[in-house]
C-alpha positions, 0 to 999 in steps of 0.5 A, a space after each residue: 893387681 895389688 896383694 891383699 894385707 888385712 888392716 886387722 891383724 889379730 884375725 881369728 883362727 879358723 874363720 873365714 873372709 868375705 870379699 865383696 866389691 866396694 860399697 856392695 854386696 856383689 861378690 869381689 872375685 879374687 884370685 891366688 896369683 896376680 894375673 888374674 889366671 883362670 883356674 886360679 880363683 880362690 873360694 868365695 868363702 876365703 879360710 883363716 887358717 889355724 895359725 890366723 894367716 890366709 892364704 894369697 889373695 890378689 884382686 883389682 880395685 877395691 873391696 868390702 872385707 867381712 871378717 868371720 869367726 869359726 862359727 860363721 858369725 861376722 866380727 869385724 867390716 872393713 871397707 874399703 880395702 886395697 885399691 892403692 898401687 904403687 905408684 897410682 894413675 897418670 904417673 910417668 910410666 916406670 919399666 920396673 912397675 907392673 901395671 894392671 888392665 885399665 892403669 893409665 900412665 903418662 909418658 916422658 912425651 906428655 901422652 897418656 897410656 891405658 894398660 891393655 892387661 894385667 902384669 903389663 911390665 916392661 912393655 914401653 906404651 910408645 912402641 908396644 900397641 899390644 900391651 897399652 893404647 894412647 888415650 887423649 882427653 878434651 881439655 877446657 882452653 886456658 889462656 896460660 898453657 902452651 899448645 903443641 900443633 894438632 891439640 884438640 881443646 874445648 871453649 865454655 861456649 861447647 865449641 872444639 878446637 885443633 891448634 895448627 901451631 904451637 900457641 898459647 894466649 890465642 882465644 880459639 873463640 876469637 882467632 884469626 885461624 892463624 892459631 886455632 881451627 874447628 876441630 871438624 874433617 873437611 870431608 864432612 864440611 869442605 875446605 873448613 880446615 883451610 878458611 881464614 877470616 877476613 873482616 868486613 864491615 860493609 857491603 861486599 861480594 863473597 868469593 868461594 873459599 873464603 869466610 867473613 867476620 862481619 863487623 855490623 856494629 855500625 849498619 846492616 852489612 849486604 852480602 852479594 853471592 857471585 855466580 856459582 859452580 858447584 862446591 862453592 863454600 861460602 861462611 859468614 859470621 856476624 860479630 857478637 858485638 854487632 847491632 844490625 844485621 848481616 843481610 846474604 842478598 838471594 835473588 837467584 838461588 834456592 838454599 837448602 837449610 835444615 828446617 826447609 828451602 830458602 826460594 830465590 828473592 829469599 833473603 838470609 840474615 844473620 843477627 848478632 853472634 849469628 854464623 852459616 857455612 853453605 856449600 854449592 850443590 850445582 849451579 843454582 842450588 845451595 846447602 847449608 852445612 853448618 849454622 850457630 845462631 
């Protein structure tokens, strides 16, 4: 919280401020000290003193200043005034700043820190959880950056991804797994964070655990499901650039998907860019998990 410092010096004697939150007319509450302690809040109706000085005057952010002569009647506006600190938001953390509630400073590690309260000093985020609390941002995947192992990006097509390795250059669209996985606990849908694409490109039969980039660019690939035990997992993806279809041949199971049940002799097919997970309920049930279509 920053000391208020009038941008008019001359203010006139025995007039008074009036403190209102940037851009508004919302009363700003201010306050004598900067820790904000209750009990300590100055009038709302700040007095200049005979000699034109005030008295200390602390609040966080910014403010809309009106100034008022001793008669009442308003002279000057300024808006906005304070909200600049020392040092700002996302700069390395420095032992000797005193940071405010909701400052963020970033730590010689690259992580990020939001203060927990005001006249937070001293207190190293990396190893004090009751004065500051880690932050993480989902960042746009760029060819050019070098990610650490468990760093969580996003791809223009919504998609979130978790690198397994430190890596750089490697389309999370487009990986093998060998660098990128879904950002998704395999909790909620088994075995993703452990599949590995295996390309095909003609008629195959699947094998539980497994996932298929699906090469159809020269004709429709089939897909034979093999007997089941349950929790099976089995997940197709039809390459963008296919021209034919991906056919999941179903002369035995009922597939539950999210818009009705597939019966047995009711085939699945997949166009172009198209891509399902299913997981085996029993013997002779199976359920879609997942789809992008």
């Amino acid at each position: 919280m920053a000391r208020f410092v009038s941008p008019i010096t001359d203010m006139k004697p025995n007039g008074s401020l009036r403190f209102f939150k940037s851009g508004t007319n919302s009363t700003l509450v201010t306050y004598k000290d900067e820790l904000e302690t209750p009990g300590l809040e100055n009038p709302v109706i700040v007095p200049v003193l005979a000699n034109g000085n005030i008295q200390n005057v602390f609040f966080s952010g910014s403010a809309k200043v009106i100034y008022l002569d001793e008669f009442g009647v308003q002279y000057a506006e300024r808006d906005p005034v304070g909200g600049d600190r020392e040092l700002g938001d996302f700069s390395l953390w420095d032992a000797a700043v005193t940071y405010d509630i909701n400052d963020i400073v970033e730590t010689s590690d690259g992580k990020f820190y939001q203060s927990l309260s005001n006249g937070n000093v001293g207190n190293d985020p990396t190893i004090t959880p009751t004065s500051w609390k880690e932050i993480r941002f989902i960042e746009m995947w760029n060819e050019n950056i070098v990610y650490a192992f468990g760093k969580v990006v996003q791809t223009v097509d919504g998609n979130l991804w978790k690198a397994v390795v430190s890596t750089v250059g490697n389309d999370p669209s487009t990986d093998s797994g060998a660098n990128w996985l879904p950002a998704i606990d395999d909790v909620k849908i088994p075995a993703i964070i452990s599949l590995k694409w295996i390309a095909k490109d003609s008629d195959f039969t699947a094998v539980s655990g497994e996932s298929y980039q699906i090469d159809a660019s020269s004709n429709t690939v089939n897909v034979t499901i093999p007997t089941l035990a349950a929790n099976n997992d089995f997940t197709f993806h039809n390459e963008t650039a296919s021209t034919f279809k991906v056919q999941i041949l179903n002369p035995l199971y009922t597939i539950n998907g999210p818009n009705g049940s597939f019966l047995a002799g009711t085939d699945i097919e997949l166009a172009a860019g198209d891509s399902v997970q299913m997981v085996a309920k029993s013997t002779s049930i199976l359920e879609i998990v997942g789809a992008q279509a």
